[in-house]
mmCIF file of the N, C-alpha and C atoms, coordinates in Angstrom:
data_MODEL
# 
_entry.id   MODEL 
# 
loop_
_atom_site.group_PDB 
_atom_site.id 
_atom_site.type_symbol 
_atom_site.label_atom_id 
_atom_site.label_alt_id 
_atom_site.label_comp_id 
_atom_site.label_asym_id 
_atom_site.label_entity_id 
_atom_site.label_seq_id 
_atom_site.pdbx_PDB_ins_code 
_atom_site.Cartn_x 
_atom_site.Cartn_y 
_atom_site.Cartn_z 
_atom_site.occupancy 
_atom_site.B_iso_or_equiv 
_atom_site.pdbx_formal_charge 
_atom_site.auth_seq_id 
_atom_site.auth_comp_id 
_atom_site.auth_asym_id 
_atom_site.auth_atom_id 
_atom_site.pdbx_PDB_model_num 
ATOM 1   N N  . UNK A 1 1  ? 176.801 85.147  47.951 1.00 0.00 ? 1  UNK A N  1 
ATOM 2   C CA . UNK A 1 1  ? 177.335 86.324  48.619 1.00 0.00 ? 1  UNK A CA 1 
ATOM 3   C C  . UNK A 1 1  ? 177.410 86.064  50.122 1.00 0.00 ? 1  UNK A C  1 
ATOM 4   N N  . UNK A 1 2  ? 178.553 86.783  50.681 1.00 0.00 ? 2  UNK A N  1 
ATOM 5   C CA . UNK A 1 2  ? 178.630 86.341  51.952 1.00 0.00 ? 2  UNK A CA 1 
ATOM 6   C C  . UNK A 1 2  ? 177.925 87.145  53.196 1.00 0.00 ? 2  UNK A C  1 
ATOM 7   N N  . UNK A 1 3  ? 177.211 87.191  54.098 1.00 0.00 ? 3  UNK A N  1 
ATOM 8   C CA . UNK A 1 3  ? 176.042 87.907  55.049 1.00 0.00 ? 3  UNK A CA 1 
ATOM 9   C C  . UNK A 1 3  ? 177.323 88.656  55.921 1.00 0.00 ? 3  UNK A C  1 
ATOM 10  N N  . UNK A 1 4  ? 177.116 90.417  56.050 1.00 0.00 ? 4  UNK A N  1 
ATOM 11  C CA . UNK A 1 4  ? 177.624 90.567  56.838 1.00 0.00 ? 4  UNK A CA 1 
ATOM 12  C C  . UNK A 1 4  ? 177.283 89.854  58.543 1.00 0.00 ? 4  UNK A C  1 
ATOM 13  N N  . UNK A 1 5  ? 178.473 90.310  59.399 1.00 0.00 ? 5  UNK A N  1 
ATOM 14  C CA . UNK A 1 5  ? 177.957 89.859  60.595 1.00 0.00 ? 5  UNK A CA 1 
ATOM 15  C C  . UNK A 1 5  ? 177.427 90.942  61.144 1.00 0.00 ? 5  UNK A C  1 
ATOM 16  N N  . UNK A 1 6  ? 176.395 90.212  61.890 1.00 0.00 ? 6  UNK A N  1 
ATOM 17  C CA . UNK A 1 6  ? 174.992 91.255  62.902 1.00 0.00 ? 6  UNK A CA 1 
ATOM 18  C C  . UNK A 1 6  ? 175.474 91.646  64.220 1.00 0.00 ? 6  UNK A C  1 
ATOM 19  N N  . UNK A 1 7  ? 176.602 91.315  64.535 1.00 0.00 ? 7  UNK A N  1 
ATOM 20  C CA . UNK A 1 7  ? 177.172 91.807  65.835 1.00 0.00 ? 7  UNK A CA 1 
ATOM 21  C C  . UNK A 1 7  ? 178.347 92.690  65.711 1.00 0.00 ? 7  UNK A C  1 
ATOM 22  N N  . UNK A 1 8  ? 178.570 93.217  64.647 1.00 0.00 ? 8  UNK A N  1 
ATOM 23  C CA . UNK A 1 8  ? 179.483 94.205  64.194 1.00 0.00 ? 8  UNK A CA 1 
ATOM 24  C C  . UNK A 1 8  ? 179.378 95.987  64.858 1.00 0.00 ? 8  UNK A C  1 
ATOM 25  N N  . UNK A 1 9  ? 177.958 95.943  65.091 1.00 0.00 ? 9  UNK A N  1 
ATOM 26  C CA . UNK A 1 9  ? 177.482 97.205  65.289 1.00 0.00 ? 9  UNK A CA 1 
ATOM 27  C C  . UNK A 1 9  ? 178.007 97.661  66.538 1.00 0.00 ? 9  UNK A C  1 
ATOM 28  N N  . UNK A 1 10 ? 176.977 96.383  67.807 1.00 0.00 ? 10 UNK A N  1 
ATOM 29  C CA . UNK A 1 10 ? 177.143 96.407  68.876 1.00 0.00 ? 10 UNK A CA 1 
ATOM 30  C C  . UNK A 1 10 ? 179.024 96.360  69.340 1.00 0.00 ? 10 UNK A C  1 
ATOM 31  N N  . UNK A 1 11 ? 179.868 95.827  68.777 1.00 0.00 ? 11 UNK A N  1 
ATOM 32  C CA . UNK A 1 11 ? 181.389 96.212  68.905 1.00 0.00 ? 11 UNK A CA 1 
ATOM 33  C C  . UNK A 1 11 ? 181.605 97.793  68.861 1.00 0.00 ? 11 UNK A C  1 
ATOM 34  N N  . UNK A 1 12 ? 181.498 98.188  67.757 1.00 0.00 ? 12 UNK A N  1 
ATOM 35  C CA . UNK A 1 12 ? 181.349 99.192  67.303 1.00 0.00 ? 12 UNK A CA 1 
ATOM 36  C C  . UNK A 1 12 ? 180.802 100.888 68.195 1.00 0.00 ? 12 UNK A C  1 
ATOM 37  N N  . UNK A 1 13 ? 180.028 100.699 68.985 1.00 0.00 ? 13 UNK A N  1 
ATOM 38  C CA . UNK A 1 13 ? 178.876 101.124 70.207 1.00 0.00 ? 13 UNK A CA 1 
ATOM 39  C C  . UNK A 1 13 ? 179.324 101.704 70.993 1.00 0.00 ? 13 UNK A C  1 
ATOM 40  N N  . UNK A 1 14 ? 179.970 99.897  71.763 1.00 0.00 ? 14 UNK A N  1 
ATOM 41  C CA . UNK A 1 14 ? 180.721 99.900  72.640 1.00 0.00 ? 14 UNK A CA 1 
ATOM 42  C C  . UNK A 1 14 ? 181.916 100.191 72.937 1.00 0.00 ? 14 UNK A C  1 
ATOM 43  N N  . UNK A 1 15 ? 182.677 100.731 71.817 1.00 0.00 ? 15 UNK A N  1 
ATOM 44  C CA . UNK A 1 15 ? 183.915 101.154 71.332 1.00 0.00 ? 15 UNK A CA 1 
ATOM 45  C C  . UNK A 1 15 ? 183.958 102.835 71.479 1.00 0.00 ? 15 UNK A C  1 
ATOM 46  N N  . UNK A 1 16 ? 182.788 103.265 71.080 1.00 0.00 ? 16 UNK A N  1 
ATOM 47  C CA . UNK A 1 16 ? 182.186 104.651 71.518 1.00 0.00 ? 16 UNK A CA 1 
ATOM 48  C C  . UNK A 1 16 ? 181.558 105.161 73.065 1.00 0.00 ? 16 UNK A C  1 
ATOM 49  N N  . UNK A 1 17 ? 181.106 104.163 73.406 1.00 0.00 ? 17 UNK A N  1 
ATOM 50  C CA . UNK A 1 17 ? 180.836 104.659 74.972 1.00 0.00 ? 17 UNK A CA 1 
ATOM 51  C C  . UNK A 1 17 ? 182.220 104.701 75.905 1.00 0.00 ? 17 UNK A C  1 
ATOM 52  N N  . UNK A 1 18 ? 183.197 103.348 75.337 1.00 0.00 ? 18 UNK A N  1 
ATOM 53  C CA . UNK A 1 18 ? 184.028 103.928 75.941 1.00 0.00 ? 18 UNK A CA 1 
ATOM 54  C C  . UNK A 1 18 ? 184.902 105.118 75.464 1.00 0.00 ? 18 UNK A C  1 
ATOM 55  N N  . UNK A 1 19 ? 184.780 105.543 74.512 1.00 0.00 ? 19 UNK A N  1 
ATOM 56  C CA . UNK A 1 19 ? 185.589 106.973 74.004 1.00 0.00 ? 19 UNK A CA 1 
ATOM 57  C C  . UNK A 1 19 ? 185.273 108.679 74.723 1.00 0.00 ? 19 UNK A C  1 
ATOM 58  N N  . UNK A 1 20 ? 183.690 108.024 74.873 1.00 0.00 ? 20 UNK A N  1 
ATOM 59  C CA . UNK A 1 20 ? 183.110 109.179 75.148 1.00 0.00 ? 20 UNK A CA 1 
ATOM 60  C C  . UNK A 1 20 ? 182.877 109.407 76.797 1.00 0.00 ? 20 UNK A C  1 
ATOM 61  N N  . UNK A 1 21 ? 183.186 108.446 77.299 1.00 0.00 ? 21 UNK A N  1 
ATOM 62  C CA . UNK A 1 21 ? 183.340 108.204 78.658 1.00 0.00 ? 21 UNK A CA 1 
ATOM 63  C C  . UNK A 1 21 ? 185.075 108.712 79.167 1.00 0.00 ? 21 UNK A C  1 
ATOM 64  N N  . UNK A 1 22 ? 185.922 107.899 78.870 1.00 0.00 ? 22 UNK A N  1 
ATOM 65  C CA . UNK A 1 22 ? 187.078 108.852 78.835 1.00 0.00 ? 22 UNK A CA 1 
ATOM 66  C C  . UNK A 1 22 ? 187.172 109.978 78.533 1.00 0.00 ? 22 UNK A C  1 
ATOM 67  N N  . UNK A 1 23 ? 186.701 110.701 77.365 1.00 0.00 ? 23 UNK A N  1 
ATOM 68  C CA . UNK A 1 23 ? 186.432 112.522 77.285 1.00 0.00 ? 23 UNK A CA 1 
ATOM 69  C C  . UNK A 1 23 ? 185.403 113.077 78.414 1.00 0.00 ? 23 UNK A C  1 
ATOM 70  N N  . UNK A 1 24 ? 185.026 112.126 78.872 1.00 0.00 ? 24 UNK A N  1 
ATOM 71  C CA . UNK A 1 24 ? 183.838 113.162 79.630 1.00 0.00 ? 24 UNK A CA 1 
ATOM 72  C C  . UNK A 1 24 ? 184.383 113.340 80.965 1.00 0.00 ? 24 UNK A C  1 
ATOM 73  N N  . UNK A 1 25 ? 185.767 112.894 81.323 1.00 0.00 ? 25 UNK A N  1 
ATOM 74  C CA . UNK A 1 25 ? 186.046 113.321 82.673 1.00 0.00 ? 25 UNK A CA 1 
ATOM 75  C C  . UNK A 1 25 ? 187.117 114.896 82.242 1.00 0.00 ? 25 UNK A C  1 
ATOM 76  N N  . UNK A 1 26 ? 187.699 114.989 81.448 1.00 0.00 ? 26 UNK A N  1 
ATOM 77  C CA . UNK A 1 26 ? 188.519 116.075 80.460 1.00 0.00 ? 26 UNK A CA 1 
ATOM 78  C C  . UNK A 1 26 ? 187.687 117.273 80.539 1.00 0.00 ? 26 UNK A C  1 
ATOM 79  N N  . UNK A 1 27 ? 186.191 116.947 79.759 1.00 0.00 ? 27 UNK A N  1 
ATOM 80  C CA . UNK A 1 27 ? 185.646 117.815 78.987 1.00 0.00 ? 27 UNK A CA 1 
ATOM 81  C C  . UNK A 1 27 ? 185.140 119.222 80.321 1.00 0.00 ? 27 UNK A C  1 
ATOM 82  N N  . UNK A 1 28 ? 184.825 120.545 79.620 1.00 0.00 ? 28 UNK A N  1 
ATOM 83  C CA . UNK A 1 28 ? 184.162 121.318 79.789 1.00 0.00 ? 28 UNK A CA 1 
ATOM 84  C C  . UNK A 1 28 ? 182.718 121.053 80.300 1.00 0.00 ? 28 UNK A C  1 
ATOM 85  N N  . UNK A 1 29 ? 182.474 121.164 81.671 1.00 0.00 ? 29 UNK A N  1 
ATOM 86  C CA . UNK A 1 29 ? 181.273 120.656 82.048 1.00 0.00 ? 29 UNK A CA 1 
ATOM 87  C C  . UNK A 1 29 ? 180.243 122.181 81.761 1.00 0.00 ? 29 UNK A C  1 
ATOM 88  N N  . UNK A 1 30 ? 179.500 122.166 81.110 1.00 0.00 ? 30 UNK A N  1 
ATOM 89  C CA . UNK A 1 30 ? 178.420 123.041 81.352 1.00 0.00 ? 30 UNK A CA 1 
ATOM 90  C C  . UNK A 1 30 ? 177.364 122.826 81.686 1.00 0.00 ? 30 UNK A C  1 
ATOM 91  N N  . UNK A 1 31 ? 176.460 123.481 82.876 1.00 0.00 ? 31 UNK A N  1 
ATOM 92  C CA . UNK A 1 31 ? 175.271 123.397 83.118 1.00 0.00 ? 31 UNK A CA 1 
ATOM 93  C C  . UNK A 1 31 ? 174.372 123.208 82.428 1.00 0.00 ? 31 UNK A C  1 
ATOM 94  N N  . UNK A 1 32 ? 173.040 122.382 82.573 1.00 0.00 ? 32 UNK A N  1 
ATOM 95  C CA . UNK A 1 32 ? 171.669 123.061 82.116 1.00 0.00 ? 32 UNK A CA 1 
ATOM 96  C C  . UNK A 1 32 ? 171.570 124.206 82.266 1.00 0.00 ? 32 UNK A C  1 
ATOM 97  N N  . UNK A 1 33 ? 171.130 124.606 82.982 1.00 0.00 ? 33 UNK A N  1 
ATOM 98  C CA . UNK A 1 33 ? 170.324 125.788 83.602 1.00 0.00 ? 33 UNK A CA 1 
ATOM 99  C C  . UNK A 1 33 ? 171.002 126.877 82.706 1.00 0.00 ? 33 UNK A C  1 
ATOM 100 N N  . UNK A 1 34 ? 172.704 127.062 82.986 1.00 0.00 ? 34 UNK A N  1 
ATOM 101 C CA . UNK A 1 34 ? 173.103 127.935 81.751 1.00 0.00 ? 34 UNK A CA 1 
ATOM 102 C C  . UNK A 1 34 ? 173.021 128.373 80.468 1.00 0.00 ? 34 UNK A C  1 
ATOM 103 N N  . UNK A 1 35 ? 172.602 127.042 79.694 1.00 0.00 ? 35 UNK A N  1 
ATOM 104 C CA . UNK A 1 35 ? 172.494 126.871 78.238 1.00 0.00 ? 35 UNK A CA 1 
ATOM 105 C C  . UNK A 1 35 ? 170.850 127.970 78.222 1.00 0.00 ? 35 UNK A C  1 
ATOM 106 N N  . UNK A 1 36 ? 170.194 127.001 79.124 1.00 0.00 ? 36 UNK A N  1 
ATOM 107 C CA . UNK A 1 36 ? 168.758 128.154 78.953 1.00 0.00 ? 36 UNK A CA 1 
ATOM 108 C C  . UNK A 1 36 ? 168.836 129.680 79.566 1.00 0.00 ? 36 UNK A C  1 
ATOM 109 N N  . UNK A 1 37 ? 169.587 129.925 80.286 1.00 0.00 ? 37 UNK A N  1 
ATOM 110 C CA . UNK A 1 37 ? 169.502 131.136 80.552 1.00 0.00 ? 37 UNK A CA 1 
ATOM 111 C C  . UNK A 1 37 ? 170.507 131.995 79.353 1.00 0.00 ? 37 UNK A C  1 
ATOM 112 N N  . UNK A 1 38 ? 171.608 131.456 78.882 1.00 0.00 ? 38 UNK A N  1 
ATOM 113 C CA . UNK A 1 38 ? 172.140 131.552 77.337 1.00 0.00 ? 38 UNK A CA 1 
ATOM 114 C C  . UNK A 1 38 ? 171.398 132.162 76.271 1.00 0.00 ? 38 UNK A C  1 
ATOM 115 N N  . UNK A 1 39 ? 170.393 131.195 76.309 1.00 0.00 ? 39 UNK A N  1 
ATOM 116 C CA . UNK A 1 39 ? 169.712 131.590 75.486 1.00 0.00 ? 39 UNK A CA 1 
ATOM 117 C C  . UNK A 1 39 ? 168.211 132.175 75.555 1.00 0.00 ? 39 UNK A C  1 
ATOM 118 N N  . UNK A 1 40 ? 168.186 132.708 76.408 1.00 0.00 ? 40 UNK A N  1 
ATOM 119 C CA . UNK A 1 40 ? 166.670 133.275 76.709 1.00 0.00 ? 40 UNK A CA 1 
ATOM 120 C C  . UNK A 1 40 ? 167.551 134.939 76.512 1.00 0.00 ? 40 UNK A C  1 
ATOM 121 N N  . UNK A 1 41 ? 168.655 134.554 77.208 1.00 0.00 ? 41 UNK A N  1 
ATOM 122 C CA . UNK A 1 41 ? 169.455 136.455 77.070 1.00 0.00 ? 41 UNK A CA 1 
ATOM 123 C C  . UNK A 1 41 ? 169.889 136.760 75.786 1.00 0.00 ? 41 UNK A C  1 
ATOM 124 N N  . UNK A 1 42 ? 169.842 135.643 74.626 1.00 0.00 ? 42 UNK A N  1 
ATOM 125 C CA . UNK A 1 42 ? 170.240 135.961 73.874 1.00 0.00 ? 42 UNK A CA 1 
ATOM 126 C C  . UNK A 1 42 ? 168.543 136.023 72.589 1.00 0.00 ? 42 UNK A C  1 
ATOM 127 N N  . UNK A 1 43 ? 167.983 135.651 73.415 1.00 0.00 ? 43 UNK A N  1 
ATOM 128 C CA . UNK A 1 43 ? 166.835 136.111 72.465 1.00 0.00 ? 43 UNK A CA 1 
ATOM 129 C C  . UNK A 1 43 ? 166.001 137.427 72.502 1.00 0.00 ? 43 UNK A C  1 
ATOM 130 N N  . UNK A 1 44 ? 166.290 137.561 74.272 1.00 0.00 ? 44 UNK A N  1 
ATOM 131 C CA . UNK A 1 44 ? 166.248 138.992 74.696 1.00 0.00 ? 44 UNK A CA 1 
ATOM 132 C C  . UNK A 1 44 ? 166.345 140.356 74.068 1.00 0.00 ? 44 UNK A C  1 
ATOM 133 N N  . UNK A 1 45 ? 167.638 139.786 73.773 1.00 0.00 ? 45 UNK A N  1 
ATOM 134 C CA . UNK A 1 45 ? 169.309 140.863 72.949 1.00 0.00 ? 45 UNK A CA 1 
ATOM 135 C C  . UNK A 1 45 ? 168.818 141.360 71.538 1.00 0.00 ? 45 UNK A C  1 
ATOM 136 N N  . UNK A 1 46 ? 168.358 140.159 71.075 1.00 0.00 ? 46 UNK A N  1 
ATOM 137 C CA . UNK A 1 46 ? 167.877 139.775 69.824 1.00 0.00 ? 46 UNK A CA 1 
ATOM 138 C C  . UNK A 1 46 ? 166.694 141.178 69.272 1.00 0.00 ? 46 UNK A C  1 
ATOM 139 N N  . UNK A 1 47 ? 165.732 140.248 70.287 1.00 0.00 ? 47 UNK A N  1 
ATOM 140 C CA . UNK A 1 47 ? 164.210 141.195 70.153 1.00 0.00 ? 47 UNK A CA 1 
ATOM 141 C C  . UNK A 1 47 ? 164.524 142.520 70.693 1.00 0.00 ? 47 UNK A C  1 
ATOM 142 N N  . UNK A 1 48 ? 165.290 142.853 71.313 1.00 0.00 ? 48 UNK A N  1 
ATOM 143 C CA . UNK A 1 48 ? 165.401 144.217 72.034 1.00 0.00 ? 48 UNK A CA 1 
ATOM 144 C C  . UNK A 1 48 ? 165.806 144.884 70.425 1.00 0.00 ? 48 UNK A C  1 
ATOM 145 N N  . UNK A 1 49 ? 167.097 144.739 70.226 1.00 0.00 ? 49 UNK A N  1 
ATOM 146 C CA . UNK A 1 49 ? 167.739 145.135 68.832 1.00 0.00 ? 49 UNK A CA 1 
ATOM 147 C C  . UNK A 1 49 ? 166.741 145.480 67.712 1.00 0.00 ? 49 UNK A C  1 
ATOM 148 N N  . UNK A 1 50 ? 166.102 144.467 67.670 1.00 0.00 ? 50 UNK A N  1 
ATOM 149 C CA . UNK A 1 50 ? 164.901 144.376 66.807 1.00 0.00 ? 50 UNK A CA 1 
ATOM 150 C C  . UNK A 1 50 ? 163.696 145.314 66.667 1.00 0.00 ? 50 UNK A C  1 
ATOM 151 N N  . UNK A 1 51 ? 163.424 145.816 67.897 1.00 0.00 ? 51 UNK A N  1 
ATOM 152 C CA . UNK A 1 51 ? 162.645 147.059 68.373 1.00 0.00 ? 51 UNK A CA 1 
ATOM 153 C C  . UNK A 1 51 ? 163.371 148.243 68.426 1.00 0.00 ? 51 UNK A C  1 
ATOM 154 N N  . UNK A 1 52 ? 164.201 148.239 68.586 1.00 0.00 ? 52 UNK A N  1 
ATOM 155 C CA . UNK A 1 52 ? 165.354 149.572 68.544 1.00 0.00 ? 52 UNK A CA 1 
ATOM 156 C C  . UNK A 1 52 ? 165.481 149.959 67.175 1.00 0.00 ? 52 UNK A C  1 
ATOM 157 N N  . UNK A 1 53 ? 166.215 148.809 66.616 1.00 0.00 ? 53 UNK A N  1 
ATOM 158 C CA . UNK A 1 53 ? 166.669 149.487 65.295 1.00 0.00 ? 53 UNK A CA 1 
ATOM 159 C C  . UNK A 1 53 ? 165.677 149.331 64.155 1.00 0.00 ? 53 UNK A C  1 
ATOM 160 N N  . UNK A 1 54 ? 165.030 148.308 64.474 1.00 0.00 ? 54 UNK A N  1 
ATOM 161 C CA . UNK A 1 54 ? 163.299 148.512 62.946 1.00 0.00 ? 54 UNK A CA 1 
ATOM 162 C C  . UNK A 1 54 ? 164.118 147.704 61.729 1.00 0.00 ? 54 UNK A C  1 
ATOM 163 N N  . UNK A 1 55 ? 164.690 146.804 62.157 1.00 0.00 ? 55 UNK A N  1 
ATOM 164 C CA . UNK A 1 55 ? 165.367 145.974 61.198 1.00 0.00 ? 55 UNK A CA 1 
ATOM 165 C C  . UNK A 1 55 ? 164.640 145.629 60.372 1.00 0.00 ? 55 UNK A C  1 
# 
């Protein structure tokens, strides 16, 4: 049987960093800081609801 080759991956990788490097000048930049404040208001929202209505 014939051994795949062990350097297949690393092609492969590197084929992705550059993909994801070209999208990342495109993409939607969002903050840290947003994502957590996102979601601290949305757990807020959550528990508030939760006390209100006796779910």
């Amino acid at each position: 049987m014939a051994k795949k080759s062990s350097n297949a991956g690393f092609h492969s990788a590197a084929g992705l960093i550059r993909y994801f490097d070209a999208e990342e000048k495109s993409s939607l930049k969002i903050p840290p800081w947003l994502v957590v404040a996102m979601s601290i208001a949305t757990m807020v929202l959550v528990t508030a609801a939760h006390l209100i209505y006796k779910l």
